[in-house]
C-alpha positions as YAML, in Angstrom:
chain: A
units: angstrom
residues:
- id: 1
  name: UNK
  ca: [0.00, 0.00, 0.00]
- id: 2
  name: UNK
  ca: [1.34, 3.73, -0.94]
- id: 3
  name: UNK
  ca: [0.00, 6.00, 1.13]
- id: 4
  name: UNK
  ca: [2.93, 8.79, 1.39]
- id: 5
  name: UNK
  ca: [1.95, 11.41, -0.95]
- id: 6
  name: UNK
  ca: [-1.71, 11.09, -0.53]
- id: 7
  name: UNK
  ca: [-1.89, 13.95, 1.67]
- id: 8
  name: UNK
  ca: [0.44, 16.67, 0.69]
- id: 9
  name: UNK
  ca: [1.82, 18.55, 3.64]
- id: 10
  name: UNK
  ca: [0.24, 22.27, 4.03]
- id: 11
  name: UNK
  ca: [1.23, 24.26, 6.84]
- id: 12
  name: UNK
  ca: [-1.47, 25.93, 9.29]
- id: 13
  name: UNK
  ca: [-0.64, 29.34, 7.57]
- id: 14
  name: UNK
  ca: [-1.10, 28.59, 3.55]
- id: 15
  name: UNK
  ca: [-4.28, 26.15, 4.24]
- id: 16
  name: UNK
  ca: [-6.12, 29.50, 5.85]
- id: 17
  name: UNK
  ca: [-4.47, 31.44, 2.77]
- id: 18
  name: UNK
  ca: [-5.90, 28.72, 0.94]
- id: 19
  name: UNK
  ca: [-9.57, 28.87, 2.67]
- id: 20
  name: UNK
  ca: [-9.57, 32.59, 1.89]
- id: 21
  name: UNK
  ca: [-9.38, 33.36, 5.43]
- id: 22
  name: UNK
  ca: [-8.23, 37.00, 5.26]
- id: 23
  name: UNK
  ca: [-9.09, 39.84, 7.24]
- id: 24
  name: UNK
  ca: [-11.27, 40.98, 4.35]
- id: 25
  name: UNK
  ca: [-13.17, 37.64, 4.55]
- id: 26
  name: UNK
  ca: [-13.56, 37.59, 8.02]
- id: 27
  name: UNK
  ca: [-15.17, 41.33, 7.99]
- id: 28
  name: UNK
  ca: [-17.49, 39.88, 5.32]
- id: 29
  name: UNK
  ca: [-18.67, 36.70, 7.40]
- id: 30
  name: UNK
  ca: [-19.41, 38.93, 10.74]
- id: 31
  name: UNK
  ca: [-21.12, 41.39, 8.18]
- id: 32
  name: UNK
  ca: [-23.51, 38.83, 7.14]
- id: 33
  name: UNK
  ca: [-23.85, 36.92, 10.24]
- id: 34
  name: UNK
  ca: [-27.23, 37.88, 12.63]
- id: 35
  name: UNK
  ca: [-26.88, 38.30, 15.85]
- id: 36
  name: UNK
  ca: [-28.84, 35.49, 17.76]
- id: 37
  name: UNK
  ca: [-28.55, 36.29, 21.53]
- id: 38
  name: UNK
  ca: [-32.34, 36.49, 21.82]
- id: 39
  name: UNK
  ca: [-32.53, 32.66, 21.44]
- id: 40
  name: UNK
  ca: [-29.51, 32.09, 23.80]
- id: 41
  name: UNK
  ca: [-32.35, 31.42, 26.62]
- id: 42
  name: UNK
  ca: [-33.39, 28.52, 24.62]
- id: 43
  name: UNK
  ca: [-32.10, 25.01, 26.43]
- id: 44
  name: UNK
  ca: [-28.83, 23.94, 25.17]
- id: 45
  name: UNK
  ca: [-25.62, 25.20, 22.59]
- id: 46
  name: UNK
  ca: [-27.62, 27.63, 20.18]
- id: 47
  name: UNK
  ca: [-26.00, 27.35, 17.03]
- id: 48
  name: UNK
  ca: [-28.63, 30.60, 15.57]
- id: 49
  name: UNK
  ca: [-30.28, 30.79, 12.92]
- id: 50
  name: UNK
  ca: [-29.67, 31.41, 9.23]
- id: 51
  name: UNK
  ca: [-26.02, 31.69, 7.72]
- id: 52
  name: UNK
  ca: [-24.56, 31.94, 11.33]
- id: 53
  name: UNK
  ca: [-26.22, 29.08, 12.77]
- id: 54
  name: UNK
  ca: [-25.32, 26.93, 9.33]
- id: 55
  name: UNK
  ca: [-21.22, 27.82, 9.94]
- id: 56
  name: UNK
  ca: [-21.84, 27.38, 14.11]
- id: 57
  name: UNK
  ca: [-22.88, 23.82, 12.72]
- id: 58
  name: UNK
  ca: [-19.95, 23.43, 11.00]
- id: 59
  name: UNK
  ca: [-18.08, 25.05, 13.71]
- id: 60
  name: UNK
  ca: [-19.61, 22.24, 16.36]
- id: 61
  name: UNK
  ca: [-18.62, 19.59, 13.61]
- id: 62
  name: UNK
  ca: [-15.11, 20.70, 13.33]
- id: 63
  name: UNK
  ca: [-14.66, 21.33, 16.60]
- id: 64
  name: UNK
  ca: [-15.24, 17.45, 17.02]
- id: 65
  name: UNK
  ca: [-12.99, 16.40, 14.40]
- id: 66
  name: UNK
  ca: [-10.52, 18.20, 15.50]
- id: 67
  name: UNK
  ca: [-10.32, 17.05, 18.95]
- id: 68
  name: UNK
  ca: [-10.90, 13.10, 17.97]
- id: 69
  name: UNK
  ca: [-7.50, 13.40, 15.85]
- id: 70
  name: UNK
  ca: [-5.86, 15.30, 18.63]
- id: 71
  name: UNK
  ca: [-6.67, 12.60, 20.86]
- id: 72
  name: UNK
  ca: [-5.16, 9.76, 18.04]
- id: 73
  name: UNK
  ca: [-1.96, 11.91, 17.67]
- id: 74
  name: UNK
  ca: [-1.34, 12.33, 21.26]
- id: 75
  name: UNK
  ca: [-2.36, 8.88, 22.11]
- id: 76
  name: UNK
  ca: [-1.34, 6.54, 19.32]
- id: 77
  name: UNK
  ca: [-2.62, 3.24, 18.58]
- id: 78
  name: UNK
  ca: [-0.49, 0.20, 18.80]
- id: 79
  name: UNK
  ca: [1.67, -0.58, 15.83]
- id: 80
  name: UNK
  ca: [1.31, 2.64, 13.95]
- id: 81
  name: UNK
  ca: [2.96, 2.77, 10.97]
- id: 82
  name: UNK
  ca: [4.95, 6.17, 10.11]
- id: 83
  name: UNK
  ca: [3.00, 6.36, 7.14]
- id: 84
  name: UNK
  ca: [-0.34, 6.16, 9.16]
- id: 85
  name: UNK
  ca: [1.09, 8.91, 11.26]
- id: 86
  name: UNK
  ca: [1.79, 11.22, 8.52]
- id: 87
  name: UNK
  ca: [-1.77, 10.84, 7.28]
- id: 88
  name: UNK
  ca: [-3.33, 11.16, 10.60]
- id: 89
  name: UNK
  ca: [-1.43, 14.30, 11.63]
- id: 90
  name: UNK
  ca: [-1.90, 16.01, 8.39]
- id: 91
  name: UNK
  ca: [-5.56, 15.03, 9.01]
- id: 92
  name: UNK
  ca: [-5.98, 16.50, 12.37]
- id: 93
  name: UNK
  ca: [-3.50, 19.62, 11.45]
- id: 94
  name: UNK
  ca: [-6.54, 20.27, 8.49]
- id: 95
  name: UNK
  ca: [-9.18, 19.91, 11.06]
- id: 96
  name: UNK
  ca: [-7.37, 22.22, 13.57]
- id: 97
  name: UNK
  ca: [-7.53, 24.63, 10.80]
- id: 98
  name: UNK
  ca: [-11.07, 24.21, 9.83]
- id: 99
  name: UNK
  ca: [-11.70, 24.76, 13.45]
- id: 100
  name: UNK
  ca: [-9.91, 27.81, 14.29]
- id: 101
  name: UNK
  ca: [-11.23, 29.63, 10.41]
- id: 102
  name: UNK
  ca: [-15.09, 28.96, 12.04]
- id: 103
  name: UNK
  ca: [-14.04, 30.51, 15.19]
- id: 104
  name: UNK
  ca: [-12.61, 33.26, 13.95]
- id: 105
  name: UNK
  ca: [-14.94, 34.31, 10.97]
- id: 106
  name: UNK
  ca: [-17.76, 33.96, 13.64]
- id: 107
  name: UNK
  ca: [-16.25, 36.49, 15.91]
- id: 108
  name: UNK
  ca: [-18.35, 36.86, 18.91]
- id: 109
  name: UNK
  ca: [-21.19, 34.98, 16.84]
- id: 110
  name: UNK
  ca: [-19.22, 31.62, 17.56]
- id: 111
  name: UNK
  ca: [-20.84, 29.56, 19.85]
- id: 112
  name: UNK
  ca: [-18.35, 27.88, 23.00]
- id: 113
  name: UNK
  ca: [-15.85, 24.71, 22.97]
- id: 114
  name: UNK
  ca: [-18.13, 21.98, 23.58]
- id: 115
  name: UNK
  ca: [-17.50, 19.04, 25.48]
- id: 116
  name: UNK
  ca: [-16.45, 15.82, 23.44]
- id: 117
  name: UNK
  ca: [-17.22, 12.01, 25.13]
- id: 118
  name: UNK
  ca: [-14.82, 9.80, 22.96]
- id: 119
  name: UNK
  ca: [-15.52, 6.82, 26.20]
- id: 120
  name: UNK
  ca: [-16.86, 4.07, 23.29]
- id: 121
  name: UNK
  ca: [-13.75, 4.71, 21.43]
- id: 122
  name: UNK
  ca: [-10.65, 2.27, 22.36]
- id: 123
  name: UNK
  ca: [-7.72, 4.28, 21.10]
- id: 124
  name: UNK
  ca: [-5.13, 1.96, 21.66]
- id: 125
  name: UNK
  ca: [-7.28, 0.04, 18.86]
- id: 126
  name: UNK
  ca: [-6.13, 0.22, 15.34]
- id: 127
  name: UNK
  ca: [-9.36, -0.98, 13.98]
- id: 128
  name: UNK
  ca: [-11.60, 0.78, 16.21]
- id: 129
  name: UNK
  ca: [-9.60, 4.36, 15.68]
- id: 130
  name: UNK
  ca: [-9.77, 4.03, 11.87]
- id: 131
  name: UNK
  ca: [-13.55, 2.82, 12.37]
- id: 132
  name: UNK
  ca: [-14.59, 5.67, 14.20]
- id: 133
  name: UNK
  ca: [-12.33, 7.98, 11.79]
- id: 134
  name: UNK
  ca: [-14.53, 6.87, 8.93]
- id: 135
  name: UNK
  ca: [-17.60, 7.08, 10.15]
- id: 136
  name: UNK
  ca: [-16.85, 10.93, 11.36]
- id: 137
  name: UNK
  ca: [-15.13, 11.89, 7.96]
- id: 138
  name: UNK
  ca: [-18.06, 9.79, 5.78]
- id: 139
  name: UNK
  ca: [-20.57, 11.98, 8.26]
- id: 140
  name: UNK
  ca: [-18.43, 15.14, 7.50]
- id: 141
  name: UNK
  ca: [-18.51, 15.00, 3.81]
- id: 142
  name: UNK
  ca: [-22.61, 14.65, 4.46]
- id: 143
  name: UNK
  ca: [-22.88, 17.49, 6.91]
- id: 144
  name: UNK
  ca: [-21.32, 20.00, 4.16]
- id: 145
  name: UNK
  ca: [-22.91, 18.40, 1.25]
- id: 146
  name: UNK
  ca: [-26.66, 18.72, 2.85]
- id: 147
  name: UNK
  ca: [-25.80, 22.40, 4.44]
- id: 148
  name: UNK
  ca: [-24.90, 23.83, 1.07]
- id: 149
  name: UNK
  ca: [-28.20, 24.38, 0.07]
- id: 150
  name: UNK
  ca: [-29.12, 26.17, 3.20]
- id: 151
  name: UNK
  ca: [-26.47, 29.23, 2.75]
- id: 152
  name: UNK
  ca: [-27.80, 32.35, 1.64]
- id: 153
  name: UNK
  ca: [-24.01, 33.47, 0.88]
- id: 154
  name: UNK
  ca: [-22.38, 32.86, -1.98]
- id: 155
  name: UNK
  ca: [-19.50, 33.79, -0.91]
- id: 156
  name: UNK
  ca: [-19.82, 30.99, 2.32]
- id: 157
  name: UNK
  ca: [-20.95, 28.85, 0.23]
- id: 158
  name: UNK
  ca: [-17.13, 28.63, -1.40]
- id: 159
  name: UNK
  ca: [-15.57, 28.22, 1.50]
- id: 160
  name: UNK
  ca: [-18.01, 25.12, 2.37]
- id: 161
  name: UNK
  ca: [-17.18, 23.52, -1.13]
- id: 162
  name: UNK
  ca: [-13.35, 24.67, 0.05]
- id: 163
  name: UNK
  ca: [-13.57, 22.68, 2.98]
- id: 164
  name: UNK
  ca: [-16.06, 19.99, 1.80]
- id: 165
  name: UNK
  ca: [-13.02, 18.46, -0.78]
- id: 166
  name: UNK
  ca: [-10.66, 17.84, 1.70]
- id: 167
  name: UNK
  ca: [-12.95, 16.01, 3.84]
- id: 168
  name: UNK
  ca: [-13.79, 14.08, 0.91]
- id: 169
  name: UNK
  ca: [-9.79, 13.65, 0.54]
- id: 170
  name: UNK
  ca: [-9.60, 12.31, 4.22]
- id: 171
  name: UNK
  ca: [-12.90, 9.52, 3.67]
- id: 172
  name: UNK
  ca: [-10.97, 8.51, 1.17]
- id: 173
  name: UNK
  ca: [-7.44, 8.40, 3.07]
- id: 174
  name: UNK
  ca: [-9.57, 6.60, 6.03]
- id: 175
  name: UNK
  ca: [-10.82, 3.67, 3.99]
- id: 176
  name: UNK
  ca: [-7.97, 3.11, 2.03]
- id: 177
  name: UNK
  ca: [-5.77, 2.69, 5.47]
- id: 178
  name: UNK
  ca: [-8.87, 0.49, 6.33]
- id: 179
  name: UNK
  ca: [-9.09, -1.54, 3.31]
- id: 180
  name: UNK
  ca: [-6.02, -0.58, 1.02]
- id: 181
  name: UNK
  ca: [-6.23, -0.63, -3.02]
- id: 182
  name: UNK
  ca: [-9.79, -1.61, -2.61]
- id: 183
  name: UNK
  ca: [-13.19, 0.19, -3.93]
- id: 184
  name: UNK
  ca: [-14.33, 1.32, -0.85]
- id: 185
  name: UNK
  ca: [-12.87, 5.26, -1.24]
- id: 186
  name: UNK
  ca: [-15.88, 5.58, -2.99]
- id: 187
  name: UNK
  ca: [-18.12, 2.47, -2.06]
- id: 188
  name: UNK
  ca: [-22.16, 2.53, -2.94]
- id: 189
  name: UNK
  ca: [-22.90, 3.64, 0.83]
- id: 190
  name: UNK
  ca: [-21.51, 6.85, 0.42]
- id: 191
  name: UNK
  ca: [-21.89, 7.51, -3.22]
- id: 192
  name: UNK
  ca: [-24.87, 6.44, -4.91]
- id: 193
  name: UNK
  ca: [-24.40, 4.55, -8.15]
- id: 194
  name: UNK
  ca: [-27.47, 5.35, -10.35]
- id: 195
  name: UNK
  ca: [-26.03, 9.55, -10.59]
- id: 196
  name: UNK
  ca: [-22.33, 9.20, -8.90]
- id: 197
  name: UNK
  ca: [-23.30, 11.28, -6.07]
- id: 198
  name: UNK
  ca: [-22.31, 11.79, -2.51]
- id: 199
  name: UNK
  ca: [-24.19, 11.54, 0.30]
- id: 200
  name: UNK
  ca: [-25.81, 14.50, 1.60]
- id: 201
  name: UNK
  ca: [-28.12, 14.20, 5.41]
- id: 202
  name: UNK
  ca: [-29.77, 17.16, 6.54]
- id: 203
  name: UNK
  ca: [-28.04, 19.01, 9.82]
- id: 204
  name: UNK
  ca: [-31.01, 16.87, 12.36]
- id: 205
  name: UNK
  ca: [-29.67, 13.68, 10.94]
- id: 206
  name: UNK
  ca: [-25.84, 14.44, 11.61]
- id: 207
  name: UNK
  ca: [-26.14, 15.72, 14.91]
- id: 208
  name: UNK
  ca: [-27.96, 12.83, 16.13]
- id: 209
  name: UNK
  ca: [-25.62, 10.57, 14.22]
- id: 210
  name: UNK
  ca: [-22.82, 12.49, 16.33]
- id: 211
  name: UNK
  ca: [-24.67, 13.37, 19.41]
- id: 212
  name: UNK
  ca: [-23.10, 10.60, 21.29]
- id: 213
  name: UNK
  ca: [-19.66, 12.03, 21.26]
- id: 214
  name: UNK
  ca: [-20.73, 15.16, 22.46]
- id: 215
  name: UNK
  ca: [-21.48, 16.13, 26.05]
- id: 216
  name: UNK
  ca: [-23.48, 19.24, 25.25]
- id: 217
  name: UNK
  ca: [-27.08, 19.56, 24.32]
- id: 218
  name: UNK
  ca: [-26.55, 21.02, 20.84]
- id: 219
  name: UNK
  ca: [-29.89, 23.27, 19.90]
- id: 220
  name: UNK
  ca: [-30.63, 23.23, 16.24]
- id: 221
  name: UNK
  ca: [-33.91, 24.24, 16.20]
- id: 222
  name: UNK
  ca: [-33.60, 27.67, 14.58]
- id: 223
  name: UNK
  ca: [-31.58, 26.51, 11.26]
- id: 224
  name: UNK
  ca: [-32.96, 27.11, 7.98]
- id: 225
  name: UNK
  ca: [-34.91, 24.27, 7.20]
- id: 226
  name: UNK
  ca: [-35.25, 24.42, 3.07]
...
């Protein structure tokens, strides 16, 4: 199995270059982003409504990516190869950066860190590591794909297709390390075969997919619905 070179190394720096994250961006975001405190009474994490609660959605999302590959890097499974940990710290070092570009275009707009519960996950288990990768990269790659459609903003838009490809890049990474030179990087339960489309779950459906591995009750109920 190859797998150096499937992830080209991109510093913190150039992938935000990359994202479009300037100052001139961020302006733009907080510009277009409503202001949501009235429903901060509601029960739970308040991700808002319209453009700001679709990105605080994303935000949430990334924020748990980022902090399941934190947790692989700093507490690697037995018998990883070097080539595994390449891919799995360039991996978490994207989702890091996806993280930080949500917190920072949201400004004061950004909802808090939530609390992760990774408990069902044994990460001194190859399989179950790369398992749970999969399923949160496959869910990922869903999340952004049934969101698009609910931005208002073009311009947000672009960065979600941005970001969308290189989760689709680390599914793929994930299930080749799980079943190398096979099919499965683009297997018939993630892309469906009759118009050779991903899958794409509306933001209900991912958060309860994912509610398990977060501590916080996440409050959706104000995001655009169509």
């Amino acid at each position: 199995m190859q797998t150096k070179g499937m992830l080209t190394p991109m510093g913190r720096g150039s992938f935000l270059k990359y994202l479009g994250a300037s100052a001139a961006l961020t302006a733009l975001v907080l510009t277009g982003c409503k202001d949501d405190d009235d429903d901060m009474t509601i029960q739970g994490v308040n991700l808002g409504s319209g453009d700001t609660g679709i990105l605080n959605y994303a935000y949430a999302l990334e924020q748990l990516e980022a902090a399941f590959y934190s947790q692989v890097i700093s507490s690697k499974y037995s018998g990883m190869s070097s080539a595994e940990q390449e891919i799995l710290t360039e991996i978490r070092d994207h989702e890091l950066v996806h993280r930080d570009f949500f917190k920072a275009a949201l400004g004061s707009n950004a909802i808090g860190s939530l609390q992760v519960d990774f408990s069902s996950i044994d990460f001194s288990s190859r399989t179950a590591v790369l398992g749970a990768a999969k399923v949160f990269e496959d869910l990922g790659v869903s999340a952004y794909n049934g969101a698009g459609k609910l931005l208002q903003s073009a311009d947000f838009l672009l960065i979600a297709g941005k970001i969308v490809s290189v989760e689709a890049r680390h599914a793929a990474a994930i299930r080749d390390l799980l079943n190398p030179n096979s099919a499965d990087f683009a297997g018939d339960d993630i892309v469906t075969a009759s118009n050779g489309l991903d899958a794409a779950k509306a933001p209900s459906d991912v958060l309860t997919a994912a509610k398990s591995y977060i501590k916080n009750t996440i409050n959706a109920s104000n995001l655009p619905q169509s």
